[in-house]
HTML snippet that shows the backbone in 3Dmol.js (N, CA, C, O; Angstrom):
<script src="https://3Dmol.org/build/3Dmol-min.js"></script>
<div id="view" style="width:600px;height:400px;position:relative"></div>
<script>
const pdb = `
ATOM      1  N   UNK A   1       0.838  -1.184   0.000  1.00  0.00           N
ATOM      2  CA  UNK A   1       0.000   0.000   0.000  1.00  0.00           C
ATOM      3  C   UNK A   1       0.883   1.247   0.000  1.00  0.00           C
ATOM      4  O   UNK A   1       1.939   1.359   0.622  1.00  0.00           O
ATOM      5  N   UNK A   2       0.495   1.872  -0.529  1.00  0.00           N
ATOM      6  CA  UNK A   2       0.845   3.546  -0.815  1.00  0.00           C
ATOM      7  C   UNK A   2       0.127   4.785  -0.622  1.00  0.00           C
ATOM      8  O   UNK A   2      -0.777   5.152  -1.373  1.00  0.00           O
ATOM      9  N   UNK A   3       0.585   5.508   0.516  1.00  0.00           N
ATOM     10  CA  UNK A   3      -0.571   6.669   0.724  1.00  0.00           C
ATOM     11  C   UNK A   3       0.482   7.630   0.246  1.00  0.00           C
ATOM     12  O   UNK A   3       1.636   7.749   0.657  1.00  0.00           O
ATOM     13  N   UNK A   4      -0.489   8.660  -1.228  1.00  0.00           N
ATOM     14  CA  UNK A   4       0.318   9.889  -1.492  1.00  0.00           C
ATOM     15  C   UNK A   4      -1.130  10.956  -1.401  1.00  0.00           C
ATOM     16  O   UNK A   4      -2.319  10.694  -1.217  1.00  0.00           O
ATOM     17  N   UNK A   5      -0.179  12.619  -1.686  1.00  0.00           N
ATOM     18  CA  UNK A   5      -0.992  13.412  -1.279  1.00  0.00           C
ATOM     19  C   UNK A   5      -0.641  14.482  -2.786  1.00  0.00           C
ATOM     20  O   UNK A   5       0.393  14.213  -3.397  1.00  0.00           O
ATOM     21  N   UNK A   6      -1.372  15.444  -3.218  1.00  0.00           N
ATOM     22  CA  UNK A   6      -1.125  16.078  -4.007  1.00  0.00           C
ATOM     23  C   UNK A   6      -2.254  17.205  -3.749  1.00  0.00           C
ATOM     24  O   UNK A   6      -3.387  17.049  -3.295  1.00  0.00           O
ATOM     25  N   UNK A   7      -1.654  18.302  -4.144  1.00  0.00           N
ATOM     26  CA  UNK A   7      -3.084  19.486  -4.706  1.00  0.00           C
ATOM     27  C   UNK A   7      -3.495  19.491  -5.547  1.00  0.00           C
ATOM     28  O   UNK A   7      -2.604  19.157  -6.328  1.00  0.00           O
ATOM     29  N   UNK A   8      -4.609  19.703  -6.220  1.00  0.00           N
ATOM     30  CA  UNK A   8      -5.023  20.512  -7.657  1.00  0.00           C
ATOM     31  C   UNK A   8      -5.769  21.290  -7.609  1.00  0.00           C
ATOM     32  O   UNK A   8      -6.155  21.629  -6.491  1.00  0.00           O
ATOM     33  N   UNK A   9      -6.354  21.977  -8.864  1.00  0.00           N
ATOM     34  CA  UNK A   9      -7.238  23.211  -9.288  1.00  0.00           C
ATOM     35  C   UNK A   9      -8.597  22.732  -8.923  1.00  0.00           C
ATOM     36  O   UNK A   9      -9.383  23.185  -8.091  1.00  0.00           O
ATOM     37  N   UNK A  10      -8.676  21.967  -9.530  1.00  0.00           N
ATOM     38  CA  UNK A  10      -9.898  21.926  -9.163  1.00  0.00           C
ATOM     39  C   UNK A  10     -10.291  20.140  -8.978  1.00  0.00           C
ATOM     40  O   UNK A  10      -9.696  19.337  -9.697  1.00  0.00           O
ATOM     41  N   UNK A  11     -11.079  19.776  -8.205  1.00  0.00           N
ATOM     42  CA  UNK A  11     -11.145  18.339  -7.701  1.00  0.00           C
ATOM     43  C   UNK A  11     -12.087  17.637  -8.694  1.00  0.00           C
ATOM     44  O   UNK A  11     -11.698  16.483  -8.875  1.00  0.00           O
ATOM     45  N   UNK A  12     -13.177  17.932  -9.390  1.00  0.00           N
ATOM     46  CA  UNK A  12     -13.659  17.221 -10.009  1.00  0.00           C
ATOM     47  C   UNK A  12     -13.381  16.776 -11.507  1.00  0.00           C
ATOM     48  O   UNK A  12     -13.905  15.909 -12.205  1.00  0.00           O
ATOM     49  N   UNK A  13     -12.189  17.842 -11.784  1.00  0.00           N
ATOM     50  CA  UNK A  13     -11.539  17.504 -13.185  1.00  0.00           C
ATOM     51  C   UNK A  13     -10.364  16.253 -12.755  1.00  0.00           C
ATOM     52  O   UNK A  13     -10.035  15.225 -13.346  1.00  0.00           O
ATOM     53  N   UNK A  14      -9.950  16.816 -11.549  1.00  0.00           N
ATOM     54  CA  UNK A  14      -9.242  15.425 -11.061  1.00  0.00           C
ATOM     55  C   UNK A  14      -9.355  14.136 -10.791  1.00  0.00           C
ATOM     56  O   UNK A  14      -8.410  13.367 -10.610  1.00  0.00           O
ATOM     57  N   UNK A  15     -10.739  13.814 -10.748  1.00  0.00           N
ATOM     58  CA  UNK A  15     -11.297  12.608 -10.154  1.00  0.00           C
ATOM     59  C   UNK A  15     -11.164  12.100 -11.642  1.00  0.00           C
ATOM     60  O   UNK A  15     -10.419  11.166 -11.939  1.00  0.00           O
ATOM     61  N   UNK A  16     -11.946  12.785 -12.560  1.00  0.00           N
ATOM     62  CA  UNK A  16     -11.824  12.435 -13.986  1.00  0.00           C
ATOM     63  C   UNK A  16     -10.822  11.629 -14.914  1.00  0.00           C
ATOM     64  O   UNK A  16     -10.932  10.614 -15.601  1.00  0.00           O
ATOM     65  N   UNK A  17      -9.720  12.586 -14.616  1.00  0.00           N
ATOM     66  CA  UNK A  17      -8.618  12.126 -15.358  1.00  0.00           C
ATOM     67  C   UNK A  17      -8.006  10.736 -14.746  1.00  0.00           C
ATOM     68  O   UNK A  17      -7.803   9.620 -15.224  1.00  0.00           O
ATOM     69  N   UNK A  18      -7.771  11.446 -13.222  1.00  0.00           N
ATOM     70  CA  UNK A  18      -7.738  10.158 -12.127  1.00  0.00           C
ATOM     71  C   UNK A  18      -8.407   9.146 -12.811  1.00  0.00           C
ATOM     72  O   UNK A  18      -7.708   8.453 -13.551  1.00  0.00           O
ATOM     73  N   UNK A  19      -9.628   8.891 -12.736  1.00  0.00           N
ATOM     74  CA  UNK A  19     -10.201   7.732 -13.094  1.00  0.00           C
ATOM     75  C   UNK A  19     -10.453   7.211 -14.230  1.00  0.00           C
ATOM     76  O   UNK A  19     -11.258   6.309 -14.463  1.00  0.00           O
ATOM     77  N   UNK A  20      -9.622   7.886 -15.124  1.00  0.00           N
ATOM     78  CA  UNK A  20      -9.546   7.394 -16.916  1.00  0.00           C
ATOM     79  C   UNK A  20      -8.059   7.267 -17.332  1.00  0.00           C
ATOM     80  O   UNK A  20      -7.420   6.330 -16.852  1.00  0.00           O
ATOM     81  N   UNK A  21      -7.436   8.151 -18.206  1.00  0.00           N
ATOM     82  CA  UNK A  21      -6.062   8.030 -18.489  1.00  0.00           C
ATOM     83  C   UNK A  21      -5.295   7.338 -16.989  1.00  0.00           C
ATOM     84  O   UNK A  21      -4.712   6.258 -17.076  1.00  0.00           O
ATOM     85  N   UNK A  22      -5.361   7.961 -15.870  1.00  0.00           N
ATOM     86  CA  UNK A  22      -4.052   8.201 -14.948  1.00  0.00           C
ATOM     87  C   UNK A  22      -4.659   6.256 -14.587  1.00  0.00           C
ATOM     88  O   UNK A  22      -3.831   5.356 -14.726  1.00  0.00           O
ATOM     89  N   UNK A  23      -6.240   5.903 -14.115  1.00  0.00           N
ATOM     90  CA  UNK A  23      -5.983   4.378 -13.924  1.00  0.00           C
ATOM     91  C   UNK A  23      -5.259   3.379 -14.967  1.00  0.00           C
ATOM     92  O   UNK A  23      -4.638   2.445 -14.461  1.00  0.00           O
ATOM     93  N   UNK A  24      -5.280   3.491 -16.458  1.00  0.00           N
ATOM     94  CA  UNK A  24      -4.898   2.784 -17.511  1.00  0.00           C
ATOM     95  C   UNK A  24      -3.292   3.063 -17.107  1.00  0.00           C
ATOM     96  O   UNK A  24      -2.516   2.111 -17.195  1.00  0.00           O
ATOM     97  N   UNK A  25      -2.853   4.216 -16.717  1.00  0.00           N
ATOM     98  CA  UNK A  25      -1.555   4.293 -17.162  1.00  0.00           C
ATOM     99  C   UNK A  25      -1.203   3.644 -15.760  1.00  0.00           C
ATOM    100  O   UNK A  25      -0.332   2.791 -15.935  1.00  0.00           O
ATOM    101  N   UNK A  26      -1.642   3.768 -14.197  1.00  0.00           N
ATOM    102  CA  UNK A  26      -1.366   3.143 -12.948  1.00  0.00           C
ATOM    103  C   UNK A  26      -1.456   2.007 -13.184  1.00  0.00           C
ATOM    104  O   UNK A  26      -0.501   1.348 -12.773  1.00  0.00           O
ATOM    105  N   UNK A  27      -2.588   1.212 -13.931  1.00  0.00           N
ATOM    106  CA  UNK A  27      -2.954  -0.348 -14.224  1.00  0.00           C
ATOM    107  C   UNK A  27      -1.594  -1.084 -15.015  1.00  0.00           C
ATOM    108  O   UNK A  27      -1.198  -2.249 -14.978  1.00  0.00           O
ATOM    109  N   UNK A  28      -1.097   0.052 -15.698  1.00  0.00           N
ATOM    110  CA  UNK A  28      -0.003  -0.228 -16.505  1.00  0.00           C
ATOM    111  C   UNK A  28       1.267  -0.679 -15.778  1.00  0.00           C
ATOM    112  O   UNK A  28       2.056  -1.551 -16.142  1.00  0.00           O
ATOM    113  N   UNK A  29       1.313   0.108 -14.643  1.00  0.00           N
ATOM    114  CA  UNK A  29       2.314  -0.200 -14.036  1.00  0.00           C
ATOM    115  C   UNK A  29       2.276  -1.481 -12.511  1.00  0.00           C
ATOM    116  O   UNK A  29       3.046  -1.876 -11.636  1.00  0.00           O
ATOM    117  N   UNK A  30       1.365  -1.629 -12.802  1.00  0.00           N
ATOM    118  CA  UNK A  30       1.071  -2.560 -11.832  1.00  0.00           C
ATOM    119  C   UNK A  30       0.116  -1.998 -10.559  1.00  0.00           C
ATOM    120  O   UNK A  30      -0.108  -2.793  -9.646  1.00  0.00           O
ATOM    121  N   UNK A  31      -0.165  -1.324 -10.522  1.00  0.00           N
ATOM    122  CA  UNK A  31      -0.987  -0.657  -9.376  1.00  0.00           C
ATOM    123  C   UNK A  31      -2.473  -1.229  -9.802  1.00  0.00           C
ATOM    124  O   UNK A  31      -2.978  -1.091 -10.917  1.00  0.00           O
ATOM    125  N   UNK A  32      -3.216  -2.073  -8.379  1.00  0.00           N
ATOM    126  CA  UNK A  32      -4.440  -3.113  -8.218  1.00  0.00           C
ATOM    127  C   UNK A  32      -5.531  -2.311  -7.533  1.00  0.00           C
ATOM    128  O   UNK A  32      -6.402  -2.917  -6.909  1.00  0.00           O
ATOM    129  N   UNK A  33      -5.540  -1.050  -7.604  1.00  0.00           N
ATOM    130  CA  UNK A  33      -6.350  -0.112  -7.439  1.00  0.00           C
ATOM    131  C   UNK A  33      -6.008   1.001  -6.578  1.00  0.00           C
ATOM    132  O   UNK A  33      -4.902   1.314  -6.137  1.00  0.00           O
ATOM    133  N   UNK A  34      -7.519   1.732  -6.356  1.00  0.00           N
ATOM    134  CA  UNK A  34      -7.159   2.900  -5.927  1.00  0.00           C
ATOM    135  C   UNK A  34      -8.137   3.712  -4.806  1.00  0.00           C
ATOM    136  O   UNK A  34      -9.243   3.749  -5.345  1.00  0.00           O
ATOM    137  N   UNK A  35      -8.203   4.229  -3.783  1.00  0.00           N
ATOM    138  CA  UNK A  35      -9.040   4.916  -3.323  1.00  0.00           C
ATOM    139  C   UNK A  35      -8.961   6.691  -2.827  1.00  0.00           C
ATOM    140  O   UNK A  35      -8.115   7.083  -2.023  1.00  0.00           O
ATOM    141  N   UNK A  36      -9.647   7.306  -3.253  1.00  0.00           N
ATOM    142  CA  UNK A  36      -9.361   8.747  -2.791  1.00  0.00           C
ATOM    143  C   UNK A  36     -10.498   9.416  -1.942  1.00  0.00           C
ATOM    144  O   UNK A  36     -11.719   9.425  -1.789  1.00  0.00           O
ATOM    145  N   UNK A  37      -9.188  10.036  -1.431  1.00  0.00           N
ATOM    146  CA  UNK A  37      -9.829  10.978   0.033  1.00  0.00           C
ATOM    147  C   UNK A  37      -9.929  12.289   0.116  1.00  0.00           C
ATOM    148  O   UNK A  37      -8.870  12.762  -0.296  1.00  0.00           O
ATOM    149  N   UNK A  38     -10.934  13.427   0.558  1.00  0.00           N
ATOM    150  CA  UNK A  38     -10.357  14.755   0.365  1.00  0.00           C
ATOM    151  C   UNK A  38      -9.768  15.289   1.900  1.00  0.00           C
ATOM    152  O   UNK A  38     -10.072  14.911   3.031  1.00  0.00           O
ATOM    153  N   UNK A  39      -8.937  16.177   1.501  1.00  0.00           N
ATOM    154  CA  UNK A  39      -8.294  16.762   3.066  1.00  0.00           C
ATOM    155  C   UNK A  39      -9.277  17.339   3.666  1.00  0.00           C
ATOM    156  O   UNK A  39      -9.982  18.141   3.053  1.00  0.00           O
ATOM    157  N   UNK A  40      -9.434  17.120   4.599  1.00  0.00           N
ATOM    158  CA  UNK A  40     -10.177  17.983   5.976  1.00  0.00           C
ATOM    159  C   UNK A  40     -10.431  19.705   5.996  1.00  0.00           C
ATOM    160  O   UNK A  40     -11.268  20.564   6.274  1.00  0.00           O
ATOM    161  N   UNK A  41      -8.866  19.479   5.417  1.00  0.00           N
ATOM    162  CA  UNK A  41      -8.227  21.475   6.251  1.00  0.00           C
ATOM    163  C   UNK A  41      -7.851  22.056   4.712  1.00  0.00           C
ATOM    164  O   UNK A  41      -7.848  23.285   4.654  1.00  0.00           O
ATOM    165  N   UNK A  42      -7.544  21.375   3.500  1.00  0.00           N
ATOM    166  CA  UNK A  42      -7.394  22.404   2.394  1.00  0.00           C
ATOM    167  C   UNK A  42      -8.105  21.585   1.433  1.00  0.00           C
ATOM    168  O   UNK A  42      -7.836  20.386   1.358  1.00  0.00           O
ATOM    169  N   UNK A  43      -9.444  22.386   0.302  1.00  0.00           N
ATOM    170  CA  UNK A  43     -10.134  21.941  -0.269  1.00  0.00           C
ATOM    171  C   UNK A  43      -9.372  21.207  -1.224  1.00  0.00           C
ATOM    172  O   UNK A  43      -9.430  20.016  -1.529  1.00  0.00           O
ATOM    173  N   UNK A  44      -8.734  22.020  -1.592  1.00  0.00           N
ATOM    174  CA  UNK A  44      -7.908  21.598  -3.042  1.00  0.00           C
ATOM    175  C   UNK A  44      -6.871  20.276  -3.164  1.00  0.00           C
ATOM    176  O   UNK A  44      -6.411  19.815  -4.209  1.00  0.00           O
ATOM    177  N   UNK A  45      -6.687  19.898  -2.073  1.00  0.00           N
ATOM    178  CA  UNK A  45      -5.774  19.000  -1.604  1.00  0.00           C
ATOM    179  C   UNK A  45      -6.289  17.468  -1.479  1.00  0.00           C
ATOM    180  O   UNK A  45      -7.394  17.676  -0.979  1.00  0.00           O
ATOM    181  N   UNK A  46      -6.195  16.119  -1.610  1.00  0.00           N
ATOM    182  CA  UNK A  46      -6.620  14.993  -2.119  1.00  0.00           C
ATOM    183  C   UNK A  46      -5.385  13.942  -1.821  1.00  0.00           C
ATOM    184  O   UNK A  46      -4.225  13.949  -2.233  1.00  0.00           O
ATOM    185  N   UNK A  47      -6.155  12.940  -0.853  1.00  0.00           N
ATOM    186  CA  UNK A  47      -5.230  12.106  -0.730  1.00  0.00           C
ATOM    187  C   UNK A  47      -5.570  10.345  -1.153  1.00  0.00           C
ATOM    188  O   UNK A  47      -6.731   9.936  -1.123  1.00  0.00           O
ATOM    189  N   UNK A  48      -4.271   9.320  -1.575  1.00  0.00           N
ATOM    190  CA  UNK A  48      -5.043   8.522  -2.629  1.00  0.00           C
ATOM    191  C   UNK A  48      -4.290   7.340  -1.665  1.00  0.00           C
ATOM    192  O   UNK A  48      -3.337   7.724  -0.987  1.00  0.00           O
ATOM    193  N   UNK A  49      -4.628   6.148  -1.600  1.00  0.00           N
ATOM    194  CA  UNK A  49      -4.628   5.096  -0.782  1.00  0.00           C
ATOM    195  C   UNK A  49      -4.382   4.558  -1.969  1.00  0.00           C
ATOM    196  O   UNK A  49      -5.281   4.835  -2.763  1.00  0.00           O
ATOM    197  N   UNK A  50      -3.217   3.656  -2.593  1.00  0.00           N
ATOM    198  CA  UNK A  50      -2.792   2.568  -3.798  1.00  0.00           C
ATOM    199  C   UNK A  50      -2.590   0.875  -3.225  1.00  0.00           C
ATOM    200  O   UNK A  50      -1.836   0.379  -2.387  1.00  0.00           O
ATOM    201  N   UNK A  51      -3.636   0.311  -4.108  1.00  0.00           N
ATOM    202  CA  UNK A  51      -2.684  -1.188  -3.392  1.00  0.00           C
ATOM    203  C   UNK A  51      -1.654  -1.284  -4.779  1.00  0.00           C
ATOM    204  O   UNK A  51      -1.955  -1.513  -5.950  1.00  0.00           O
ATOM    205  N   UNK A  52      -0.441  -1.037  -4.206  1.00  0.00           N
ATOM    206  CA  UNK A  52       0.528  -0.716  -5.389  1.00  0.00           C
ATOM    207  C   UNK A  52       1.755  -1.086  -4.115  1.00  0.00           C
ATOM    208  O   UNK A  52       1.685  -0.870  -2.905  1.00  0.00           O
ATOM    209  N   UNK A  53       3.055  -1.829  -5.067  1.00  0.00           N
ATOM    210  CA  UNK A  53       4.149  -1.915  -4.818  1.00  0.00           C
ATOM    211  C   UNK A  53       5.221  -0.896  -4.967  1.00  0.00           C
ATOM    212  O   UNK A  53       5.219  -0.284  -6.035  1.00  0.00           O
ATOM    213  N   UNK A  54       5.954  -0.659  -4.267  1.00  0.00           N
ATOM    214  CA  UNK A  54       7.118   0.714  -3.670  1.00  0.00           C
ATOM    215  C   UNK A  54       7.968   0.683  -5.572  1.00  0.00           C
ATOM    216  O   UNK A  54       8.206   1.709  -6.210  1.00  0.00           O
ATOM    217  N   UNK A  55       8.230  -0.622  -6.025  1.00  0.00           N
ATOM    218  CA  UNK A  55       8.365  -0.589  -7.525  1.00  0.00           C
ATOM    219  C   UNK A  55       7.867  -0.462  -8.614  1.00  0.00           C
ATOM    220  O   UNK A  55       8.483  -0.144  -9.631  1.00  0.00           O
ATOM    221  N   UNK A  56       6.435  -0.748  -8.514  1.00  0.00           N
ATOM    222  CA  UNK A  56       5.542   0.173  -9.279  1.00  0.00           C
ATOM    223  C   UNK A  56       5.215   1.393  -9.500  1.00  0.00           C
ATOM    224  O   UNK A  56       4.933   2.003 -10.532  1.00  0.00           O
ATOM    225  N   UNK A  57       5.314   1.810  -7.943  1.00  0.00           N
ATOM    226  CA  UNK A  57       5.136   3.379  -8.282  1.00  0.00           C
ATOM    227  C   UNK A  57       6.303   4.271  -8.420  1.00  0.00           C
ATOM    228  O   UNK A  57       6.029   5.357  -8.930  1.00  0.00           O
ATOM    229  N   UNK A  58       7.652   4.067  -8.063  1.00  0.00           N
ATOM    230  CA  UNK A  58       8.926   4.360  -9.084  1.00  0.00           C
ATOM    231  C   UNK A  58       8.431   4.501 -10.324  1.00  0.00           C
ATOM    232  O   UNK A  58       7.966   5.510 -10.855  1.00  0.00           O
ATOM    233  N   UNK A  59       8.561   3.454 -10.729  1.00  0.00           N
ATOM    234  CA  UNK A  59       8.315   3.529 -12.313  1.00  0.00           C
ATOM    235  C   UNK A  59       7.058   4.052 -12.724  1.00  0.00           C
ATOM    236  O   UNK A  59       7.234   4.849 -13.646  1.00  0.00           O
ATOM    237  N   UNK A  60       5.964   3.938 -12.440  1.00  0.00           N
ATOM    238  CA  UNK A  60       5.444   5.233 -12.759  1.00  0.00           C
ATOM    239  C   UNK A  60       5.443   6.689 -12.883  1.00  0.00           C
ATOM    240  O   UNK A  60       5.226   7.349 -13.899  1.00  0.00           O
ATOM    241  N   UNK A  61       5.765   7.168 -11.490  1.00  0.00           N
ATOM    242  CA  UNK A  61       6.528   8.680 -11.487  1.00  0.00           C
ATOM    243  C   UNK A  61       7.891   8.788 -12.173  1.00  0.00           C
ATOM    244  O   UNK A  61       8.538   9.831 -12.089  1.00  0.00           O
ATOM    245  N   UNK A  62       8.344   7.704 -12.863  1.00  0.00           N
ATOM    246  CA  UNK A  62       9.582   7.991 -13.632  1.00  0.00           C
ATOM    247  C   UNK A  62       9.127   8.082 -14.536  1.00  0.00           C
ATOM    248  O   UNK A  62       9.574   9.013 -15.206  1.00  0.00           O
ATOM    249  N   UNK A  63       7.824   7.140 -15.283  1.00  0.00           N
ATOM    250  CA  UNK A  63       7.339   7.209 -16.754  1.00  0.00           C
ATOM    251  C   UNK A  63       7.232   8.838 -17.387  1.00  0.00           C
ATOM    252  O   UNK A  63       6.623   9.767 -16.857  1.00  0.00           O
ATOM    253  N   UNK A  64       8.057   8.881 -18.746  1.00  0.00           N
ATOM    254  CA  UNK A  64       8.027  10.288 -19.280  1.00  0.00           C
ATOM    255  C   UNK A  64       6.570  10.512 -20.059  1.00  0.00           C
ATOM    256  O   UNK A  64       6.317  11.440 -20.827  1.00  0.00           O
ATOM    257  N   UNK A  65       5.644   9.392 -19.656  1.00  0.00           N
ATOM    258  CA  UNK A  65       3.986   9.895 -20.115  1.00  0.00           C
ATOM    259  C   UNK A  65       3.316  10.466 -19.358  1.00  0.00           C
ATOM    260  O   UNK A  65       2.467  11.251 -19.779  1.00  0.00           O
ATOM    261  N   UNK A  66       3.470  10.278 -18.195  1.00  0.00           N
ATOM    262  CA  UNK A  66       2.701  10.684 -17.066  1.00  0.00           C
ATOM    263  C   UNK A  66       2.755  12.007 -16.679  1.00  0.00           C
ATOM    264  O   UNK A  66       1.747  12.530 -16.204  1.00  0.00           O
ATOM    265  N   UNK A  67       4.295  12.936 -16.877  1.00  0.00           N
ATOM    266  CA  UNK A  67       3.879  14.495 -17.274  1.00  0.00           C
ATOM    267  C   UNK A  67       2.518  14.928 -17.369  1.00  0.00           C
ATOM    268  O   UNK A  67       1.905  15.441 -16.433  1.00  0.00           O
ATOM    269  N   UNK A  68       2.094  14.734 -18.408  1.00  0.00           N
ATOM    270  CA  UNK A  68       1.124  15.215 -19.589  1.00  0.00           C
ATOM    271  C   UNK A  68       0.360  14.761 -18.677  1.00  0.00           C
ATOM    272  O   UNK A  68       0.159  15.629 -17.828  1.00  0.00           O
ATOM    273  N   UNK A  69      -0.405  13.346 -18.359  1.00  0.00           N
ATOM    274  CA  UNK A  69      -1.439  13.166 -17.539  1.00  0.00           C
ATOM    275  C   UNK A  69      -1.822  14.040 -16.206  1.00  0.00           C
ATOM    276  O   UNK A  69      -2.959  14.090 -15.736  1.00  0.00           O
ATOM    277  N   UNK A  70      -0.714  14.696 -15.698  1.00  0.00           N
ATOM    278  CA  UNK A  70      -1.090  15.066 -14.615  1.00  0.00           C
ATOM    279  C   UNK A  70      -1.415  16.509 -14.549  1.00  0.00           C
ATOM    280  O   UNK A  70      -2.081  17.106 -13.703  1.00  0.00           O
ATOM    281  N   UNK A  71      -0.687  17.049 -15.832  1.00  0.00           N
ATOM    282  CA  UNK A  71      -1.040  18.456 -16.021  1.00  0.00           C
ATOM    283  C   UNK A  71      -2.417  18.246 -16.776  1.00  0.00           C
ATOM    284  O   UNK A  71      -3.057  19.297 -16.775  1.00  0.00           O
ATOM    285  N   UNK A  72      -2.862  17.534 -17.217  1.00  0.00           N
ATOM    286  CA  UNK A  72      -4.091  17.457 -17.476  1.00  0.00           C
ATOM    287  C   UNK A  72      -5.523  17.248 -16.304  1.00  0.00           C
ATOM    288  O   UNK A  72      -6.663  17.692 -16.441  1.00  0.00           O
ATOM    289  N   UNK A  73      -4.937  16.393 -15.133  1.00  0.00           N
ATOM    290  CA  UNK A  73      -5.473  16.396 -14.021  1.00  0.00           C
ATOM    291  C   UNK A  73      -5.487  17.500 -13.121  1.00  0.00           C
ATOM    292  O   UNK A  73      -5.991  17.471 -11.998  1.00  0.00           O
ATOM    293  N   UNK A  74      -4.735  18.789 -13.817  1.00  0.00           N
ATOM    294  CA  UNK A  74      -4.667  20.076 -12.813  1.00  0.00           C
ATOM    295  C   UNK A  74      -3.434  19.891 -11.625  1.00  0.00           C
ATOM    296  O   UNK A  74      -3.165  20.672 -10.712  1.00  0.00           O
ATOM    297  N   UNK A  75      -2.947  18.909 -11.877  1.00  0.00           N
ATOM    298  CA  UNK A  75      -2.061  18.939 -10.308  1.00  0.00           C
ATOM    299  C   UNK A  75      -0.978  20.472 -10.259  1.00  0.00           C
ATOM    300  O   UNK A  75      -0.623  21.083 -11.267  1.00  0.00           O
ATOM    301  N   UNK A  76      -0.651  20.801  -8.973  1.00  0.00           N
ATOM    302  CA  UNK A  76      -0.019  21.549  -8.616  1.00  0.00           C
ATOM    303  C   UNK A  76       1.125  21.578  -8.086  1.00  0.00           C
ATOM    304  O   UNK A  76       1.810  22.562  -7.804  1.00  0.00           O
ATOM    305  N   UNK A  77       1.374  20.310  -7.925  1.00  0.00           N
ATOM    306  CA  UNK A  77       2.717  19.854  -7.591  1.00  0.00           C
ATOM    307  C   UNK A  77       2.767  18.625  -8.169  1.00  0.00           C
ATOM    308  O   UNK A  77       1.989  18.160  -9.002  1.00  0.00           O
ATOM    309  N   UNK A  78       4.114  17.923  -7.483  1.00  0.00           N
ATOM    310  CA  UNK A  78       4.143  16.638  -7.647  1.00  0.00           C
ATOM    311  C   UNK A  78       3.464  15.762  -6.740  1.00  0.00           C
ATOM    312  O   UNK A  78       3.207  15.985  -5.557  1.00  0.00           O
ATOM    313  N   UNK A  79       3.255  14.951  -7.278  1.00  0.00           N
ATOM    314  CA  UNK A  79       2.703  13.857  -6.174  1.00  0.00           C
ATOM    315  C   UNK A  79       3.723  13.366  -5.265  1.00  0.00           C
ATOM    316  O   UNK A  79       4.862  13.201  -5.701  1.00  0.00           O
ATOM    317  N   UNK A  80       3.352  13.026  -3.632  1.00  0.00           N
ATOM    318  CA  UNK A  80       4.179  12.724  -3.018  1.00  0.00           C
ATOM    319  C   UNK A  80       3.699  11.987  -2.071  1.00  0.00           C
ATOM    320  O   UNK A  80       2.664  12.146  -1.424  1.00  0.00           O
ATOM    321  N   UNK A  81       4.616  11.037  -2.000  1.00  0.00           N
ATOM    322  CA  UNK A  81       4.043   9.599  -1.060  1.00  0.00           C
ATOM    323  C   UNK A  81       4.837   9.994   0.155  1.00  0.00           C
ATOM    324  O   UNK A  81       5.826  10.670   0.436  1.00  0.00           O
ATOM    325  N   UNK A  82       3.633   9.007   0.927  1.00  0.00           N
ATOM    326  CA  UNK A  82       3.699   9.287   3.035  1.00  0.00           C
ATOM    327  C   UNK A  82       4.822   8.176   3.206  1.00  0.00           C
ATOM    328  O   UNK A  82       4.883   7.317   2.327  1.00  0.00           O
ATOM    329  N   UNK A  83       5.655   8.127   4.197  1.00  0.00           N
ATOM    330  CA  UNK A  83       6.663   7.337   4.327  1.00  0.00           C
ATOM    331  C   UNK A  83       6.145   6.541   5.660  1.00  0.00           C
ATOM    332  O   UNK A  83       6.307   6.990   6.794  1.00  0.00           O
ATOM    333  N   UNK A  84       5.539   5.372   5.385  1.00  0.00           N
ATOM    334  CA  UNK A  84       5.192   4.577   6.431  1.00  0.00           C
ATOM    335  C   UNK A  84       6.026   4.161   7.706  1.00  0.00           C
ATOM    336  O   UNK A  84       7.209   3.819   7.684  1.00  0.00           O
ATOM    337  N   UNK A  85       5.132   4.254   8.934  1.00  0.00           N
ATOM    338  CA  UNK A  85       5.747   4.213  10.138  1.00  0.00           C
ATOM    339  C   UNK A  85       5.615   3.276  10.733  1.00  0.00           C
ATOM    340  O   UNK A  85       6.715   2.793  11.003  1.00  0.00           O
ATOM    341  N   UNK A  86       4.732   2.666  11.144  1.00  0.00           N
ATOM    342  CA  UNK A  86       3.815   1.327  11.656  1.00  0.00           C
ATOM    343  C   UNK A  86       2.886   0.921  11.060  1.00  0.00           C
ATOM    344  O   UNK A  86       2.261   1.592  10.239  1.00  0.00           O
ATOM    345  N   UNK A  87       2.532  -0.738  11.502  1.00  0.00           N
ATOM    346  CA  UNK A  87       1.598  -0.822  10.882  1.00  0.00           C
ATOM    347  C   UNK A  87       0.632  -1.872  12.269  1.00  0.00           C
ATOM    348  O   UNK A  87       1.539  -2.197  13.036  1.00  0.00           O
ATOM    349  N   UNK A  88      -0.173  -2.228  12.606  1.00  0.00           N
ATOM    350  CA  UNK A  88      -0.663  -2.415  13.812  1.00  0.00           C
ATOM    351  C   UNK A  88      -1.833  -3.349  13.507  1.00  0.00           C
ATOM    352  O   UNK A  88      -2.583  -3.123  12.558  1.00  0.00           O
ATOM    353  N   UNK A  89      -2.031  -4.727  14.570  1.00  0.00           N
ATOM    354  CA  UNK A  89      -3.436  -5.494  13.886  1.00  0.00           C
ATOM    355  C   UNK A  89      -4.453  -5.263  14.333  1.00  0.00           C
ATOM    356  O   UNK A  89      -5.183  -6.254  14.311  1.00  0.00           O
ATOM    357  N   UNK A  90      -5.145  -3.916  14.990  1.00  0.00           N
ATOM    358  CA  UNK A  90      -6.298  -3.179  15.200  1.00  0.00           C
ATOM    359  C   UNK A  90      -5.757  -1.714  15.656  1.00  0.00           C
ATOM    360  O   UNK A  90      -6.556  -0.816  15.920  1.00  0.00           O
TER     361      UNK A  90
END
`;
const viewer = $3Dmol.createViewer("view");
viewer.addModel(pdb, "pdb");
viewer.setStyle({}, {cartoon: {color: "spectrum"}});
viewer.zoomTo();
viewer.render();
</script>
């Protein structure tokens, strides 16, 4: 699992792209889905839960296609993954 966080312009053009180009091109890389969350404290801000491997998603954020996808999704930065601390059985 992979929790990353990103901003964009606007959230519902994001869900969009998110859920068309950016899944084909995540599916591509091996990533077995996806769930998204919005932040609490900044609207614009969106956080995504991956059942995806630490080598899958390398190579995705390395892929030179994915540029284009994300400026198409409005992002405002880069995407950036949470660096896991624990993990606990309740």
């Amino acid at each position: 699992m992979i929790l990353a966080t990103t901003t964009v312009e606007n959230v519902d053009r994001f869900l969009e792209v998110f859920g068309t180009k950016g899944a084909d091109k995540r599916a591509h890389h091996g990533c077995k889905g996806s769930t998204v969350f919005s932040d609490p404290s900044e609207d614009n801000r969106v956080w995504v839960l991956f059942d995806w491997d630490e080598e899958g998603w390398t190579n995705f954020v390395s892929d030179p296609e994915v540029p284009p996808i994300l400026k198409e999704a409005g992002h405002l930065g880069k995407p950036q993954s949470a660096g896991l601390l624990a993990t606990y059985r309740a």
